[in-house]
ROTIBA-8540 format. One record per residue (C-alpha): residue in one letter; x, y, z. Coordinates in steps of 0.1 Angstrom, whole numbers. Layout:
BEGIN
vogu->A	X->X	Y->Y	Z->Z
...
***
This chain:
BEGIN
vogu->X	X->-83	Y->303	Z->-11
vogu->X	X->-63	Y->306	Z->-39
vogu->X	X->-37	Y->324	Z->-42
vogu->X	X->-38	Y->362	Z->-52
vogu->X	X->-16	Y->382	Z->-75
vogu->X	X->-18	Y->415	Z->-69
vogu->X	X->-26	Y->438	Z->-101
vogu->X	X->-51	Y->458	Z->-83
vogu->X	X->-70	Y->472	Z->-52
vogu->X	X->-93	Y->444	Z->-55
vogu->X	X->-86	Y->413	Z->-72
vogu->X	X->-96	Y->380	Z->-79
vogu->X	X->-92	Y->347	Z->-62
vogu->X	X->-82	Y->321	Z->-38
vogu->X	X->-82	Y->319	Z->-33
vogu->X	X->-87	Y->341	Z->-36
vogu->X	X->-84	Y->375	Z->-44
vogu->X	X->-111	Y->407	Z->-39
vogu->X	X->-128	Y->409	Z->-65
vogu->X	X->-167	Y->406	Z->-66
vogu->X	X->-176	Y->411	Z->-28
vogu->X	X->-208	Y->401	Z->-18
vogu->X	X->-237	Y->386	Z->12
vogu->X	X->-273	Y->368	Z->17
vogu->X	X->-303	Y->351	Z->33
vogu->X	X->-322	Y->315	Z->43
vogu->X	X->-337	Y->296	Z->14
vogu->X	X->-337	Y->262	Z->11
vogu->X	X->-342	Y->239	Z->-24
vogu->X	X->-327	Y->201	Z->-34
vogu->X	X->-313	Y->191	Z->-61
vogu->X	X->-332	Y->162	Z->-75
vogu->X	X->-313	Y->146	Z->-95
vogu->X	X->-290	Y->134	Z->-67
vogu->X	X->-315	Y->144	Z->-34
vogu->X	X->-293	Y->171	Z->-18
vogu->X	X->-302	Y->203	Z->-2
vogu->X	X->-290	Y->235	Z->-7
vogu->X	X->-298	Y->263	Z->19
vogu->X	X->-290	Y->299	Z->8
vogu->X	X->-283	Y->326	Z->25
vogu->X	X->-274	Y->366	Z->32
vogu->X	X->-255	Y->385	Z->52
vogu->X	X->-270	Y->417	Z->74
vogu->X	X->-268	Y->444	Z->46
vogu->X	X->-257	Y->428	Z->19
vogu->X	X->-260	Y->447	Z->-11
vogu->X	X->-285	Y->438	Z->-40
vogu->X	X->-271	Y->453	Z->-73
vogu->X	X->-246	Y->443	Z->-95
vogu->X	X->-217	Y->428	Z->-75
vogu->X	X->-231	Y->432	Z->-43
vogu->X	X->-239	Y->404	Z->-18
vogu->X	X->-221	Y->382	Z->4
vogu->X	X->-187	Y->364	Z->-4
vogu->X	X->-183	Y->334	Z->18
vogu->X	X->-149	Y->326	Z->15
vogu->X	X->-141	Y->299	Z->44
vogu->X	X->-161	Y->269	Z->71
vogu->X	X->-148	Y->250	Z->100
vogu->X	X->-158	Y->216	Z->115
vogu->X	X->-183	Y->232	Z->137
vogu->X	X->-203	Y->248	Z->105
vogu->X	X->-193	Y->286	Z->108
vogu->X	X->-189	Y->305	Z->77
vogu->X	X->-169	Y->336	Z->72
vogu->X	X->-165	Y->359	Z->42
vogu->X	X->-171	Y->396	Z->34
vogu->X	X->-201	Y->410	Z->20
vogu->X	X->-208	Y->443	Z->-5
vogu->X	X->-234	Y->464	Z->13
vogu->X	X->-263	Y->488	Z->-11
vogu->X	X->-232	Y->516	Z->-6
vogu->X	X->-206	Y->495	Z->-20
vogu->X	X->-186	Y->491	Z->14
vogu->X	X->-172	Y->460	Z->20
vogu->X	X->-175	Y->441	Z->51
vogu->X	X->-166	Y->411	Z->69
vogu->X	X->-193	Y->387	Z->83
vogu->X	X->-194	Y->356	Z->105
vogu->X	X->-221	Y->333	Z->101
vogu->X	X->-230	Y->307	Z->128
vogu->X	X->-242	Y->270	Z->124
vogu->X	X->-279	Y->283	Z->133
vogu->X	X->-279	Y->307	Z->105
vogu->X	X->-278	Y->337	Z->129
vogu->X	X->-247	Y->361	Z->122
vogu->X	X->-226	Y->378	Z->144
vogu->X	X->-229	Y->413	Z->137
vogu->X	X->-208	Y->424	Z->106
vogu->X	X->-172	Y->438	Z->111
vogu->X	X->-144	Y->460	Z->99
vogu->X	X->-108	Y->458	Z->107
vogu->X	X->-93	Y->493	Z->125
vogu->X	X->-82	Y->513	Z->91
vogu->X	X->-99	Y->497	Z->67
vogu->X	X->-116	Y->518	Z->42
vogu->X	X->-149	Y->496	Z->35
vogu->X	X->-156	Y->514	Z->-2
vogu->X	X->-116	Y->520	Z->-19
vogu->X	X->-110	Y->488	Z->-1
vogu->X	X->-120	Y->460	Z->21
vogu->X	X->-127	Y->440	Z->54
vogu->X	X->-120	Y->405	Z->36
vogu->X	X->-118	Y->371	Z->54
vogu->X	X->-101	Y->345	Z->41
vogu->X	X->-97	Y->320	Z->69
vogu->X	X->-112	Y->306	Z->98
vogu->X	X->-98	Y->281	Z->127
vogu->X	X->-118	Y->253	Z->148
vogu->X	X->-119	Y->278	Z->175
vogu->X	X->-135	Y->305	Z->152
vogu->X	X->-107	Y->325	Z->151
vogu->X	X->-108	Y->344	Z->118
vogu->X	X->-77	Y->357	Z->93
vogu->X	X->-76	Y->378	Z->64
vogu->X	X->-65	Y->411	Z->48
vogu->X	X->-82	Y->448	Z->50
vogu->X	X->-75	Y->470	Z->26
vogu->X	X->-71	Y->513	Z->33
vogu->X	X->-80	Y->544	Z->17
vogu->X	X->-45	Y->537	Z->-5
vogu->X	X->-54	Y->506	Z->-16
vogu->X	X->-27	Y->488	Z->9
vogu->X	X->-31	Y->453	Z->21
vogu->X	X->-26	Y->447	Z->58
vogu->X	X->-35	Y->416	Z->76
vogu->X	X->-59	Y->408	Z->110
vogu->X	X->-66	Y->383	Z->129
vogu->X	X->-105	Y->385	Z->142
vogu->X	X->-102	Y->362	Z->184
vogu->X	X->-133	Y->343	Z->192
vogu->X	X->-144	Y->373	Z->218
vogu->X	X->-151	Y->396	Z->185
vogu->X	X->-111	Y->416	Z->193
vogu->X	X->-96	Y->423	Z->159
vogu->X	X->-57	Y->429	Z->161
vogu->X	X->-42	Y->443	Z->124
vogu->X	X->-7	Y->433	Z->115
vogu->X	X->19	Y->440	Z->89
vogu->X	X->50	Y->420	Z->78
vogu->X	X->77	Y->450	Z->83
vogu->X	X->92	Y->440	Z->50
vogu->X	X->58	Y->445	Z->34
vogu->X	X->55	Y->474	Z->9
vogu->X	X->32	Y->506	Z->12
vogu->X	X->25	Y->514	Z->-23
vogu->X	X->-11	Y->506	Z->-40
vogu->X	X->-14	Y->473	Z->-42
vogu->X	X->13	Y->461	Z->-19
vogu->X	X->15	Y->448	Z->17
vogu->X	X->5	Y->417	Z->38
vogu->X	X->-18	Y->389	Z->27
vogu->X	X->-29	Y->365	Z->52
vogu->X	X->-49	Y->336	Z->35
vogu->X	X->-48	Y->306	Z->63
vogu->X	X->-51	Y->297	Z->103
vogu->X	X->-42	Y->268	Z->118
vogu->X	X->-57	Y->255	Z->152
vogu->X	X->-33	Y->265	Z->167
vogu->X	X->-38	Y->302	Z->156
vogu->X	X->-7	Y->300	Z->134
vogu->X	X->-13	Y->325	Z->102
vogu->X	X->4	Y->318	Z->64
vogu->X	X->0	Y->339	Z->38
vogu->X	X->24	Y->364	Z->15
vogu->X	X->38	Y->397	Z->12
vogu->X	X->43	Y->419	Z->-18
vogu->X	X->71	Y->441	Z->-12
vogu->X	X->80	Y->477	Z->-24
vogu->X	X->98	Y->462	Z->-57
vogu->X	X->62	Y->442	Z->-59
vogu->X	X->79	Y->407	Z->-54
vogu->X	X->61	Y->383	Z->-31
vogu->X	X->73	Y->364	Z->0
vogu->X	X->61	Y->336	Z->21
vogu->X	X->56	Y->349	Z->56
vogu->X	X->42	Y->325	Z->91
vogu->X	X->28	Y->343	Z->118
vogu->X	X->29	Y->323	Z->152
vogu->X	X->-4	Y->327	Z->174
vogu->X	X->18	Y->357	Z->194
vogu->X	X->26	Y->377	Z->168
vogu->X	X->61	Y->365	Z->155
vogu->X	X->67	Y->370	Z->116
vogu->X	X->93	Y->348	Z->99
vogu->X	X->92	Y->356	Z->64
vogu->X	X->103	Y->327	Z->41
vogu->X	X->115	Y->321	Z->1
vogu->X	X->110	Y->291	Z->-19
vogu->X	X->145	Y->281	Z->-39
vogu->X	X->135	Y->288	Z->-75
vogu->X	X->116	Y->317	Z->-68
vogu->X	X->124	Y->344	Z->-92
vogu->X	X->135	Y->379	Z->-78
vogu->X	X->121	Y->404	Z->-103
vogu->X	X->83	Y->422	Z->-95
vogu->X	X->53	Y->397	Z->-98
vogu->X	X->76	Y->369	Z->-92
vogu->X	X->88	Y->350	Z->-58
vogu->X	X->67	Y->330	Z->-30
vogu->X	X->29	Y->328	Z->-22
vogu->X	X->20	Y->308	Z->3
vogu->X	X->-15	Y->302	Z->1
vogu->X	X->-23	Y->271	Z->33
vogu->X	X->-9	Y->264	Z->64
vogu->X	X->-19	Y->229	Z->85
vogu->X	X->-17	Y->223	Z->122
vogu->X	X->14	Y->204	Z->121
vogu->X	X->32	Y->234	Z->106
vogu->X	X->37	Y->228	Z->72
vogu->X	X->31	Y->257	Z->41
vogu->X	X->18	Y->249	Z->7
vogu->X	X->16	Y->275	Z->-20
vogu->X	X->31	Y->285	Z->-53
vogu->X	X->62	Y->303	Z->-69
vogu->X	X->68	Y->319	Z->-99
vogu->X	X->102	Y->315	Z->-111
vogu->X	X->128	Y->336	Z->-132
vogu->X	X->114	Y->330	Z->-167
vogu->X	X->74	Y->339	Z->-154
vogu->X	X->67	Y->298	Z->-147
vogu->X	X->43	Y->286	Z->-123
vogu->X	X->55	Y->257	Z->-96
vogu->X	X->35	Y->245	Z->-64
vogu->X	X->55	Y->238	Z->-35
vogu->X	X->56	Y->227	Z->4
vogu->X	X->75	Y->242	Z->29
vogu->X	X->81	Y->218	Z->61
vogu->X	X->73	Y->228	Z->98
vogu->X	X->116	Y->229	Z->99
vogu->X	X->119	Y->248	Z->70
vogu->X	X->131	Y->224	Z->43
vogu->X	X->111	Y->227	Z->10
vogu->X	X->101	Y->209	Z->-25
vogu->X	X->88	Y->220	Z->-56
vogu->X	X->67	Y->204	Z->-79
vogu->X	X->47	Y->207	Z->-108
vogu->X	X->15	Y->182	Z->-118
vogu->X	X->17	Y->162	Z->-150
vogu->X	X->20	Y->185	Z->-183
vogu->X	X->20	Y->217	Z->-163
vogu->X	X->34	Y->243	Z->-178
vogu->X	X->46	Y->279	Z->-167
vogu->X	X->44	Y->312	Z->-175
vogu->X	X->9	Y->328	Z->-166
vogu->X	X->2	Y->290	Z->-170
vogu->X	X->16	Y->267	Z->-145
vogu->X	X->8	Y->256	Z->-112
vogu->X	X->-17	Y->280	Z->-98
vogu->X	X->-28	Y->276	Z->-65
vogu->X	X->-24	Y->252	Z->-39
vogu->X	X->-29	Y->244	Z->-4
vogu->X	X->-27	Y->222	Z->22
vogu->X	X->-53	Y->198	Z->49
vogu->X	X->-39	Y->182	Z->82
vogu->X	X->-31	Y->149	Z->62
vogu->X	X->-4	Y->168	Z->40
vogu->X	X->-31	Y->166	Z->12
vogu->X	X->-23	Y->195	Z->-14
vogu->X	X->-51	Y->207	Z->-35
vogu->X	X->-53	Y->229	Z->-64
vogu->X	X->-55	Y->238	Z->-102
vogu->X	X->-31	Y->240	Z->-128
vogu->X	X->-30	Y->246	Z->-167
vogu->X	X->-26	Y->218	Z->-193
vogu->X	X->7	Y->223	Z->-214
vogu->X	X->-9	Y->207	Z->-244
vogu->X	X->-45	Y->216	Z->-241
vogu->X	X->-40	Y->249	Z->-222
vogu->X	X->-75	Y->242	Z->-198
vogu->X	X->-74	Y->244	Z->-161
vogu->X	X->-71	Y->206	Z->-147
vogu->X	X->-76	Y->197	Z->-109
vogu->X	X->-48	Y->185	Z->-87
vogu->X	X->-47	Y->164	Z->-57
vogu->X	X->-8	Y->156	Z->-41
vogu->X	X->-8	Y->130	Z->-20
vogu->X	X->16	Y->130	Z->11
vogu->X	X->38	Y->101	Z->-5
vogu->X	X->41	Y->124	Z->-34
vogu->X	X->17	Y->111	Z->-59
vogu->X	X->-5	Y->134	Z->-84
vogu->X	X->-40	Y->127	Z->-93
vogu->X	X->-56	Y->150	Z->-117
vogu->X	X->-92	Y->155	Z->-126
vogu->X	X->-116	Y->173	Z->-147
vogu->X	X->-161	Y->177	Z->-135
vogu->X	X->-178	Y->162	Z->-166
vogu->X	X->-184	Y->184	Z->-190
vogu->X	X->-156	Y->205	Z->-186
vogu->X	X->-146	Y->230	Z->-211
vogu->X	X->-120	Y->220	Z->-236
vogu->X	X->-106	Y->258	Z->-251
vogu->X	X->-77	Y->271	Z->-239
vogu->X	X->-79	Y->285	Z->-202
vogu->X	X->-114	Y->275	Z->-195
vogu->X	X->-119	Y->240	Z->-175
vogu->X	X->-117	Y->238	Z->-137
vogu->X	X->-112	Y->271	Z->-116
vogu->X	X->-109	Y->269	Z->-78
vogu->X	X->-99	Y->239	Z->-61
vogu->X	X->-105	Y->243	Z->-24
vogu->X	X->-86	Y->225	Z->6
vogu->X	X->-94	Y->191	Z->10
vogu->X	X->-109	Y->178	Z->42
vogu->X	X->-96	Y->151	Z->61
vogu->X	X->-115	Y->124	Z->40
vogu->X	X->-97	Y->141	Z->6
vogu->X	X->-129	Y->155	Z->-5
vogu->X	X->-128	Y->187	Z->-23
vogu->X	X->-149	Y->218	Z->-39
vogu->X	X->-144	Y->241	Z->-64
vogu->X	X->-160	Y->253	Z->-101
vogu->X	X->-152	Y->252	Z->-137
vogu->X	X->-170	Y->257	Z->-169
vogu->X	X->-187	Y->238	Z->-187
vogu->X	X->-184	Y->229	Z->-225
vogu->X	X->-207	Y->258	Z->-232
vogu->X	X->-181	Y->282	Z->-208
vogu->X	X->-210	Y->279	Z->-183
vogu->X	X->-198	Y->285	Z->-145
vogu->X	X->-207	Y->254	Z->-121
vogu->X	X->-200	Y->243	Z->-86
vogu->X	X->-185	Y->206	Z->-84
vogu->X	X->-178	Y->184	Z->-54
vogu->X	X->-152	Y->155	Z->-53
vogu->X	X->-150	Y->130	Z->-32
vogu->X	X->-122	Y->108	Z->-28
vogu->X	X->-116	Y->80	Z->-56
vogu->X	X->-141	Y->92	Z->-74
vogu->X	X->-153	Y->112	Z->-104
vogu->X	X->-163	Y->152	Z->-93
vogu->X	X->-199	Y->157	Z->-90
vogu->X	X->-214	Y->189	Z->-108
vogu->X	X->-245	Y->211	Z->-94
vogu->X	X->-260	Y->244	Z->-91
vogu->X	X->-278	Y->269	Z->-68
vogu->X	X->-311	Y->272	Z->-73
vogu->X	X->-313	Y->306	Z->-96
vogu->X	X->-276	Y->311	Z->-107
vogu->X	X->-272	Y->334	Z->-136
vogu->X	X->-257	Y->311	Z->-166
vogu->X	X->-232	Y->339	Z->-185
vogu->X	X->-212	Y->319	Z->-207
vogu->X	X->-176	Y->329	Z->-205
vogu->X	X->-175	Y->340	Z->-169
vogu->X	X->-171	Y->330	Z->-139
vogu->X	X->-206	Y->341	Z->-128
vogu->X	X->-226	Y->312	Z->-118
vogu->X	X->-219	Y->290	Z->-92
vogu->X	X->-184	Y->282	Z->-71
vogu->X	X->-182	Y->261	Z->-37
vogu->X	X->-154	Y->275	Z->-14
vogu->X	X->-149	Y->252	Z->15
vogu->X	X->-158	Y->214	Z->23
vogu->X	X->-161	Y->209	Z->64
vogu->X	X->-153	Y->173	Z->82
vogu->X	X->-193	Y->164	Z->77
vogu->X	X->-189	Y->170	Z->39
vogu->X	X->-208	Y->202	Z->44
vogu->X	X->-198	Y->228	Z->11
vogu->X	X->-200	Y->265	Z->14
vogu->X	X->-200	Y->283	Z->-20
vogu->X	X->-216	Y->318	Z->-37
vogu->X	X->-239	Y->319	Z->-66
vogu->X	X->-249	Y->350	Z->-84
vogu->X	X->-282	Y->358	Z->-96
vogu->X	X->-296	Y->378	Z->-129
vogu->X	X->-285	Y->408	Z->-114
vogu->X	X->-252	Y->399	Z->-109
vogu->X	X->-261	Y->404	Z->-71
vogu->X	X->-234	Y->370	Z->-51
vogu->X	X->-251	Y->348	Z->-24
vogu->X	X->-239	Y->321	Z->-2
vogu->X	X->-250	Y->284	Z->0
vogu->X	X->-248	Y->260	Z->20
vogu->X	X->-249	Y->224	Z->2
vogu->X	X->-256	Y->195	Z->29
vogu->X	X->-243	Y->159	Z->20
vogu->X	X->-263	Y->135	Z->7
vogu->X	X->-290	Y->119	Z->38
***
């Protein structure tokens, strides 16, 4: 998840954005210190040079994964992998182009019903939605631009098929947009949302009763979270000692409980800091041990919390060293690592779940001393 900004053909997040993509296979290794396993894994054709692989990027209750993997030609693909460890076979949205752009999943529903963007041969976004039967039907927001680097961004799926996400329009300003399960757009803005490019709304999660969670960026280039209701009223809010500008509030989403997740930047310290928004409106903030302490280091990705508030993400350590961290709720995050992930001070290379299911299962990537990205599969403590 996490919300994307669009600078470029492929970019970085989400949280989410397309910027390393990458597959893998079935290993298996614990982590002794706290007796967990970790299982990792590749895609069908995942790519083994520098920054190819497989990308997992979302899991459901039932334990699939989805994501998009980097094959040896440098085509991007997406990939859907079952609970077995079998995949389906690897797919590509109609007008994709799998080498200037992508196939890129971002989402998937109890059902298995899959969301995300492609990307064509002009580096334009467009959405799909992937049905359980394997039929991929592409979409676009009609307000969307068709310039490089614009278009339609779908991030999240509800269970009820229901898809959120943003738009970047031809002045490269972002809207909110919902996308009902048969095909009806409703485009939305946040009040506060600036109206100049690389400003507006980006919603980032939807939950199955409706409501939206994402971020704006307002007039003067500041950051703010906000939730958008099932009837359309909104809020904004920022954590304690956010601040804006390319600092802020930076990503957030939403679980089934109204539980908002997601990462912000410090206004004294300037390091990324965890959030957690509770339903009633309460902020709790946290930081894995050993976080980094310079400016703009600290904790990345926060993902969407499951229904018993736990969470996933990384950050870097005090040595800028990239880590995977899991939190569950009340307590302090727990740091850990795949088995072989490259340590590359002042990157994000290393380790980074993406998704917590209802069992406390984690999917995440890792990449090795080739820079080559695998997925894992981290199972809860027995």
């Amino acid at each position: 998840m996490v919300r994307i900004k669009l600078t470029s053909p492929h970019f970085a997040t989400p949280a989410v954005r397309c910027l390393a993509h990458l597959l893998l296979v079935a290993v298996a290794a614990a982590l002794p210190a706290a007796a967990q396993k970790i299982v990792e894994f590749d895609a069908p054709d995942g790519g083994v040079g520098k920054f190819q692989g497989t990308q997992p990027t979302a899991l459901n209750n039932a334990g699939f994964i989805t994501g998009y993997l980097t094959d040896s030609g440098n085509g991007t693909h997406g990939f859907l992998r079952k609970p077995d460890g079998h995949f389906e076979p690897n797919f590509d949205a109609p007008g994709a182009d799998p080498v200037v752009g992508c196939t890129c999943a971002q989402a998937i529903n109890k059902e298995g019903a899959i969301t995300g963007y492609y990307i064509d041969s002009s580096s334009v976004f467009h959405g799909f939605v992937r049905a359980v039967d394997g039929k991929i039907t592409t979409f676009d927001d009609s307000d969307a631009g068709s310039e490089n680097s614009q278009g339609t961004i779908p991030l999240s799926i509800n269970n009820a098929g229901v898809v959120a996400g943003y738009i970047i329009d031809s002045t490269n300003l972002g809207h909110g947009f919902l996308r009902s399960a048969n095909g009806k757009i409703t485009n939305f803005d946040i009040p506060g949302a600036g109206v100049a490019a690389y400003q507006g709304t980006y919603a980032e999660g939807v939950n199955d009763s409706g409501a939206i969670a994402g971020t704006i960026t307002d007039t003067a280039n500041v950051g703010h979270g906000f939730v958008r209701q099932s009837d359309g009223t909104s809020l904004v809010f920022d954590p304690p000692s956010a601040v804006g500008g390319a600092i802020g509030t930076y990503t957030a989403t939403i679980n089934d409980n109204g539980l908002v997740s997601g990462n912000f930047i410090d206004a004294r310290s300037r390091v990324y800091v965890g959030f957690l928004r509770h339903s009633d409106g309460e902020i709790t903030t946290f930081q894995p041990p050993n976080a980094g302490e310079k400016p703009y280091y600290g904790t990345y990705a926060v993902s969407t919390a499951n229904l018993k508030g736990t969470t996933t993400g990384f950050f870097q350590d005090k040595n800028l060293v990239a880590h995977s961290f899991v939190r569950y709720a009340g307590k302090e995050p727990v740091a850990f690592d795949a088995p072989g992930q490259i340590e590359v001070p002042g990157t994000t290379y290393g380790s980074a779940g993406v998704a917590v299911n209802s069992d406390g299962l984690i999917a995440g990537r890792w990449h090795d001393p080739n820079y080559a990205v695998h997925g894992f599969l981290r199972f809860p403590n027995e």
